[in-house]
Structure formats: C-alpha cells, structure tokens
ROVEXDREN-225422 format. One line per 10 residues: their letters; for each residue x, y negated, z of N, C-alpha, C. Coordinates in Angstrom, 2 decimals. Each point is the difference from the previous one (the first is absolute). Example, Ala and Ser with C-alpha at 12.3 -4.5 7.8 and 13.67 -1.06 7.14 Angstrom:
as = 13.19,5.69,7.80,-0.89,-1.19,0.00,0.90,-1.20,0.00 | -0.35,-1.05,-0.72,0.82,-1.19,0.06,-0.77,-1.09,0.73 $
! end
This chain:
xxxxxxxxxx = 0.83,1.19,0.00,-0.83,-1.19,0.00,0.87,-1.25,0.00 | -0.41,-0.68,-0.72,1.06,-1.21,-0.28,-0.93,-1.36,1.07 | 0.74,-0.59,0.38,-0.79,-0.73,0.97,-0.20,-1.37,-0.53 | -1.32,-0.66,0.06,-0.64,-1.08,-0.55,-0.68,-1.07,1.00 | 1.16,-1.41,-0.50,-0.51,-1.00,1.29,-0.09,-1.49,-0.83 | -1.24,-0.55,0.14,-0.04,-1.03,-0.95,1.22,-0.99,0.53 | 0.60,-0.50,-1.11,0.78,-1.05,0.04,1.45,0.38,-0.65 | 0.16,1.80,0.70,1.36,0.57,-0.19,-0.11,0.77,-1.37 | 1.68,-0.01,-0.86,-0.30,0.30,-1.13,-0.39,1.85,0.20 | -0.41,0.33,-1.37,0.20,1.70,-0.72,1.24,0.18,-0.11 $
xxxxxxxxxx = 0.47,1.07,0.07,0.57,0.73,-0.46,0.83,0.04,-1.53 | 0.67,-0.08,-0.56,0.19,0.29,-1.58,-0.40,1.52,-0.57 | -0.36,0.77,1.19,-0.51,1.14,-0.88,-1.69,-0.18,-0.36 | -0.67,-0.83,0.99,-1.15,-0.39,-0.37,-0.33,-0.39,-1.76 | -0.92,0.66,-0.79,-0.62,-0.23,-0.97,-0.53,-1.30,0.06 | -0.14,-1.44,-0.42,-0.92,-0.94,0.06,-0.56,-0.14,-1.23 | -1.40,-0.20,-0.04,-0.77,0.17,-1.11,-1.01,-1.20,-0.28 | -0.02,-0.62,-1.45,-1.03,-1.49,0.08,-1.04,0.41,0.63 | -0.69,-1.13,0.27,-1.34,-0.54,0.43,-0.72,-0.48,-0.91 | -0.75,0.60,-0.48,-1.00,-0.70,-1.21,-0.51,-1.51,0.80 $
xxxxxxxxxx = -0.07,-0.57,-0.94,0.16,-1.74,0.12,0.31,-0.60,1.12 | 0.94,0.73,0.55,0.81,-1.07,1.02,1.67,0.23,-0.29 | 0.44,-0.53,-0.67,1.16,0.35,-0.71,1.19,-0.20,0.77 | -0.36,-1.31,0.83,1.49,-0.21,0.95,0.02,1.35,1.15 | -0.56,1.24,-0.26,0.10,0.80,1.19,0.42,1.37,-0.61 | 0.20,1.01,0.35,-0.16,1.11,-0.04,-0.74,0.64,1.15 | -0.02,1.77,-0.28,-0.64,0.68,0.79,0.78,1.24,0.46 | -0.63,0.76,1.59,1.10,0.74,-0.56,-1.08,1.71,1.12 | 0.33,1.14,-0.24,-0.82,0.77,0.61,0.67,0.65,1.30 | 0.28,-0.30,1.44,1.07,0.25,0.64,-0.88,1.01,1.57 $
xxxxxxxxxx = 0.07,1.00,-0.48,-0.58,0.68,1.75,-1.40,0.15,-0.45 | -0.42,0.02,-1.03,-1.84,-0.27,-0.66,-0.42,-0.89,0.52 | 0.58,-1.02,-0.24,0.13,-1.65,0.27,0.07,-0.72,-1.56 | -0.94,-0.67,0.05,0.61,-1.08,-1.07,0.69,-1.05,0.77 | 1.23,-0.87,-0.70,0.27,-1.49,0.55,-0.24,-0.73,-1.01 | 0.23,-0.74,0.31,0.25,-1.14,-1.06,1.68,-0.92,0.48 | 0.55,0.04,-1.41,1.39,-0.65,0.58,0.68,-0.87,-1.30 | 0.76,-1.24,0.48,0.62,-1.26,-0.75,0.83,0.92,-0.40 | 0.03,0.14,-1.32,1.17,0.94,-0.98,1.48,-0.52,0.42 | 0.34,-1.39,-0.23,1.32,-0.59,0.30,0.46,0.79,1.08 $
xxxxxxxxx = 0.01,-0.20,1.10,0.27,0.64,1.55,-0.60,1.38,0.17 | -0.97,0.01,-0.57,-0.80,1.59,0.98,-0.51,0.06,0.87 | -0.39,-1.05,0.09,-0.41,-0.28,1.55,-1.36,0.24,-0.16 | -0.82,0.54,1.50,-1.24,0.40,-0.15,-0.85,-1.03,0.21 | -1.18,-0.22,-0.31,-0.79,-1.32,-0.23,-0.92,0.63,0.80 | -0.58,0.61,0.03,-1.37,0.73,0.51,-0.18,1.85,-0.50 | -0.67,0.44,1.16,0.10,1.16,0.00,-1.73,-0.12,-0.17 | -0.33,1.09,-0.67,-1.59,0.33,-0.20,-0.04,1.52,0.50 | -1.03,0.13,1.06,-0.38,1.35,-0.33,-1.36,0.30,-0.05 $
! end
C-alpha cells in the first residue's frame, strides 16, 4: 500500500492519468482511491473516495 496524504507528493511509480476537462490536473488510482494531483510536483490535491 503506497501511502496517500493530501499536500505530499506520489510516488514516480504512480501512473497519473488526465482528467477530462480539468487539464491542469491529473488522476491517479492509489489503495482503490482515486486522487487527484498537480502533475508538476505530484502532489496530492484531494483524495475522493
């Protein structure tokens, strides 16, 4: 389990994947978690579950 804390980046093995029409973001599927995270850094923006 890879551990997920908004603010702190992913991982580089993390997959990040677009966001249909929100382009400045990616997505990513972590623990059957979606996040949402700033591609530049990796950093997590918000966690949805």
């Amino acid at each position: 389990h890879e551990r997920v804390v908004v603010g702190e980046p992913l991982p580089p093995t993390v997959v990040l994947r677009p966001v249909p029409n929100y382009t400045e973001y990616r997505y990513a599927v972590v623990n059957d978690r979606r996040v949402i995270v700033e591609p530049r850094t990796r950093r997590v923006v918000k966690i949805i579950d």
